[in-house]
N, C-alpha and C positions, 0 to 999 in steps of 0.2 A: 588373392587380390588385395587383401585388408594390408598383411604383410608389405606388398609390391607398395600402398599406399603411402604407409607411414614410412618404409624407407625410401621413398623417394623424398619426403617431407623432410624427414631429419639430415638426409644426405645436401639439404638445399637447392635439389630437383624438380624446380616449379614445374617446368614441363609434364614431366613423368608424373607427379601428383594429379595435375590437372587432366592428363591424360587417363590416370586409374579413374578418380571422378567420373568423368565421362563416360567409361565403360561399367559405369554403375560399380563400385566401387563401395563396399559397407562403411560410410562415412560415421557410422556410429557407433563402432565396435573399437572396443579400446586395446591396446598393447600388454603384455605380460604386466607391467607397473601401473597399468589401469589410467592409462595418459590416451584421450581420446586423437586421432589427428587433429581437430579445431583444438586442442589445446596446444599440442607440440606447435603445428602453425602459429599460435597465435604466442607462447615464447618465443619462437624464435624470429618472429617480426615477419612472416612472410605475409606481403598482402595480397598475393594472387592467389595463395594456397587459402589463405583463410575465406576470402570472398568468394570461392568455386565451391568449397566447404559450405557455407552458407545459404548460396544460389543450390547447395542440393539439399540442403534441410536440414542438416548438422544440426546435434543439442547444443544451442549456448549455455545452457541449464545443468550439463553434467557437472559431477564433483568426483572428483579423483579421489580415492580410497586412501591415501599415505595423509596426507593433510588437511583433505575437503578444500581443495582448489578449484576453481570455475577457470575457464577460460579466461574471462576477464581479470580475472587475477592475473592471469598467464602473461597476460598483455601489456597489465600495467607493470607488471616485474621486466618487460623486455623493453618499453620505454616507449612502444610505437601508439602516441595517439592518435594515426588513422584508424587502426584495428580494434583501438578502444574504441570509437565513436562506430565503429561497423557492429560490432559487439553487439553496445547498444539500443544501434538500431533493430536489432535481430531479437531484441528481449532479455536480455543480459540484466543482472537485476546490478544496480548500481553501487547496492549499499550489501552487498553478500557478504560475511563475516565468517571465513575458515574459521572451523570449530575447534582445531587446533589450536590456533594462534587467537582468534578472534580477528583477523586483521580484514577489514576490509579493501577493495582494491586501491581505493586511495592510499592507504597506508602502505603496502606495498609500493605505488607509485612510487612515495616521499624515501621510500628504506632503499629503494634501488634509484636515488636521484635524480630521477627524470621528470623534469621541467614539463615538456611536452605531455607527458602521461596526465599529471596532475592537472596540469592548465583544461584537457579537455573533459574531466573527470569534475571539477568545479564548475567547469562552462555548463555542464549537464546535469548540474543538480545533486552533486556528491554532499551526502551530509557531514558536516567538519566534526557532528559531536559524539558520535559512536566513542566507546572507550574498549582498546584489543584486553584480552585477558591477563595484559598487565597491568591494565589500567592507566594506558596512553591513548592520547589521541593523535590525529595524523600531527596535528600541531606541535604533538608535544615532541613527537618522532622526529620533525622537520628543527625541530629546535637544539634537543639531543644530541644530533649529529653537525649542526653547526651548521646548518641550509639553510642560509638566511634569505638567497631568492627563494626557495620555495615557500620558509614560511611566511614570506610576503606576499605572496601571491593568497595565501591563506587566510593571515589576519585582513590582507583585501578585499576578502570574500566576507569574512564577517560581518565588516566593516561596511559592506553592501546589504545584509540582511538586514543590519540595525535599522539601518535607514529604509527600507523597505516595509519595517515593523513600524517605526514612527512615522512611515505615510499611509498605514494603516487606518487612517483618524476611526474611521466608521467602527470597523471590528474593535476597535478599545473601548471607543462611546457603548458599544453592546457589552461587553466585557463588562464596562463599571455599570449596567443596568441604568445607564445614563440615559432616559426616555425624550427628554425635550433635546438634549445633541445629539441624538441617532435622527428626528424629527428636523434640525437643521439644519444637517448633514446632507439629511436626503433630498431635502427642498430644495439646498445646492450644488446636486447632480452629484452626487455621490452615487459608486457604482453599487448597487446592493448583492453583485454576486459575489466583490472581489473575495480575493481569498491569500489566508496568511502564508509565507514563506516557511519551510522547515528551519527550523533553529533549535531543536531540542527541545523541545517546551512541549506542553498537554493541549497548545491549541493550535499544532501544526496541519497546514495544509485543512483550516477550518475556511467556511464562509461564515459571513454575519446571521444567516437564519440558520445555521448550523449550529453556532453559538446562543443565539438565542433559545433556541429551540431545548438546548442542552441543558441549559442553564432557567429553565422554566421563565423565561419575561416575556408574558403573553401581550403584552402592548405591544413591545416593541419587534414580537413577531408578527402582528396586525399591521406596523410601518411599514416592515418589508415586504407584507406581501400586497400590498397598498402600490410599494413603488416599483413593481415587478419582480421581483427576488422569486429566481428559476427553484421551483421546490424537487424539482429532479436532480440538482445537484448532489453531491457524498463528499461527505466531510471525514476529516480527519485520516489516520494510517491504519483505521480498520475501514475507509470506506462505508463511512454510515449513511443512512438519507435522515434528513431532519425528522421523520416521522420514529427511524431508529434511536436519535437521539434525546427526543422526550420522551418515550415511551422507557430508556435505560434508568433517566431519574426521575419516573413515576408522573408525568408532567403533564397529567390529562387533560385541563384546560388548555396546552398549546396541543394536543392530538387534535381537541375538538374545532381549533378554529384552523389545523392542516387540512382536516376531513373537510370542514363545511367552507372552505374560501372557494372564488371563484376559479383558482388553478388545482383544485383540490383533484381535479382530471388527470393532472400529468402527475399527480405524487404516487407513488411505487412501494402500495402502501403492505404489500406482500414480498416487496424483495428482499433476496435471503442475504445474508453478509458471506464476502468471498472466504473467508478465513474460515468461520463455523458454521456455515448454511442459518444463522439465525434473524426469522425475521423481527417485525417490530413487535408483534407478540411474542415472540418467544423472550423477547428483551423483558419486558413488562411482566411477563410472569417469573423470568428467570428471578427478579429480586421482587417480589412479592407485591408491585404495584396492581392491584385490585384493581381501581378504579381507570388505572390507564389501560390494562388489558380489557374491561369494559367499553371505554370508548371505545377500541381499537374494533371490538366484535362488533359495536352497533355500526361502524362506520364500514363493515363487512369483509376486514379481514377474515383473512383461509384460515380451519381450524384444522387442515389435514396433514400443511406441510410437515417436514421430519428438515432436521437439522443434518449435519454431516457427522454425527454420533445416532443419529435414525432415531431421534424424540422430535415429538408433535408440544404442541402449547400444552394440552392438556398430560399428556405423560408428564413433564416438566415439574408442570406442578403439583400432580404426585408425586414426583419423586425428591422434591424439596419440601414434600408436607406441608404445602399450600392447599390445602382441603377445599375453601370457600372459592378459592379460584379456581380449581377441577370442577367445583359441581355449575359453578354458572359456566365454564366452556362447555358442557359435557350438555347442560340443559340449551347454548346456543345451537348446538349440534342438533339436540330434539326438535328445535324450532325452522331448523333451517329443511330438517329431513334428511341430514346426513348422514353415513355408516361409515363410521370411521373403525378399521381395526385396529386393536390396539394389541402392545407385546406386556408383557409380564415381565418380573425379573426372573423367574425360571424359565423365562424363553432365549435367556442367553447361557 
């Protein structure tokens, strides 16, 4: 049936695809060259095969073994941005960079000159500053080659972030630790969640208590959370909570006024980060903030959890030779009544 699948796909055989699908058809099992059907579909532009593909639960997420291509590569190489934007929809990560090439799919877009591919690939948030392993960007690629609508559509896009970043006012006034303009700001209905656009930079896809928080300006995280500023929001491309983010640069006066504020309810002061399972303890011990790993226990974070390497807070810091911080977790532990088991390094 796998077979019957993919040669109907590559023969151009919408029917006869749609029809394996239906009969339960291993939509996941890839071909001799390790080319799944949602990838062949989705090079060669087909949009009923991709969308029946999808509707049965196809990996948007696989990579093809020759180059580390995703589908969405596959797509923007074939020029169709309907199949991009289904993709997408489906979980398709935007910014995937073949390890190969390093290209991401916009760059492909721009190397096989489709207009359409690109336009929807911007419209959705593609980041223009990724550099492929030669150390181009799409821009540079679209220039390279003499694609001057494309790279207009590009420097258009930039051109839109700027101005995006300069009607940031609040997030800068926080930035430059500007306490009486973040205090003006806010008096005159400034949003206190919003949040920065990706533009390359280290305060991408930040909110203003995010930034604060980061950046230890306990005033001026008292403003926000004064003018409602959501403490359950996650800042930045690791997905942090403001509790992750001063607890990383040792910022225990703003843990203590996250812990003690009145929304102090809704802050998620145990959640783990998606990338390395670490919470705001394990942040705080990881670079030897003492006293922020302190507030964090009295304000009752978990001393159990394990990271996605299987360390707890207090393993952590034995194993960075943080001494003084293993014996007060170790003694929150006695206080609380906990039994935590712990591994060794000859249990690995």
């Amino acid at each position: 049936m796998v077979v019957t699948l993919l040669r109907a796909i590559r023969a151009g055989d919408t029917r006869g695809a749609v029809r394996a699908i239906r009969e339960r058809a291993d939509v996941h099992h890839a071909g001799p060259d390790g080319f799944t059907p949602l990838m062949v579909a989705a090079g060669l532009g087909q949009r009923e095969s991709v969308a029946a593909l999808l509707a049965a639960g196809a990996n948007v997420l696989a990579v093809e073994p020759s180059m580390g291509a995703t589908a969405l590569h596959k797509a923007a190489q074939s020029g169709d941005g309907e199949i991009v934007a289904q993709l997408l929809d489906h979980g398709a990560f935007i910014d995937q960079q073949s390890p190969v090439l390093g290209h991401t799919p916009l760059m492909d877009a721009v190397q096989h000159k489709s207009v359409a591919a690109v336009m929807v690939l911007i419209e959705r948030g593609a980041r223009l500053t990724p550099l492929n392993h030669f150390q181009q960007t799409a821009l540079d690629l679209a220039d390279g080659d003499g694609l001057s609508d494309i790279a207009g559509l590009i420097r258009s896009a930039e051109r839109r972030i700027t101005d995006r970043l300069r009607a940031r006012e609040l997030s800068a006034a926080v930035l430059a630790g500007a306490t009486e303009e973040v205090r003006r700001l806010l008096s005159r209905g400034a949003d206190p969640d919003e949040r920065l656009p990706l533009a390359g930079s280290p305060d991408d896809d930040y909110t203003p208590l995010g930034l604060a928080a980061r950046d230890g300006h306990e005033r001026i995280v008292r403003l926000l959370l004064d003018a409602g500023a959501d403490v359950r929001t996650i800042n930045g491309l690791m997905g942090a909570t403001p509790a992750h983010e001063a607890a990383y640069g040792g910022h225990d006066g703003v843990i203590r006024i996250l812990t003690g504020s009145p929304s102090a309810a809704a802050l998620e002061i145990d959640a783990q980060g998606a990338y390395n399972g670490l919470t705001a303890l394990h942040d705080a011990v990881w670079h030897g903030h003492r006293d922020a790993a302190r507030a964090l226990v009295e304000a009752g974070a978990a001393l159990h959890l394990r990271t996605h390497a299987g360390v707890t807070p207090r393993e952590l810091a034995a194993l960075y030779g943080y001494a003084d911080i293993a014996r007060m977790l170790e003694g929150a532990e006695r206080a609380r009544g906990e039994v935590v088991l712990y591994r060794t390094l000859d249990d690995d």
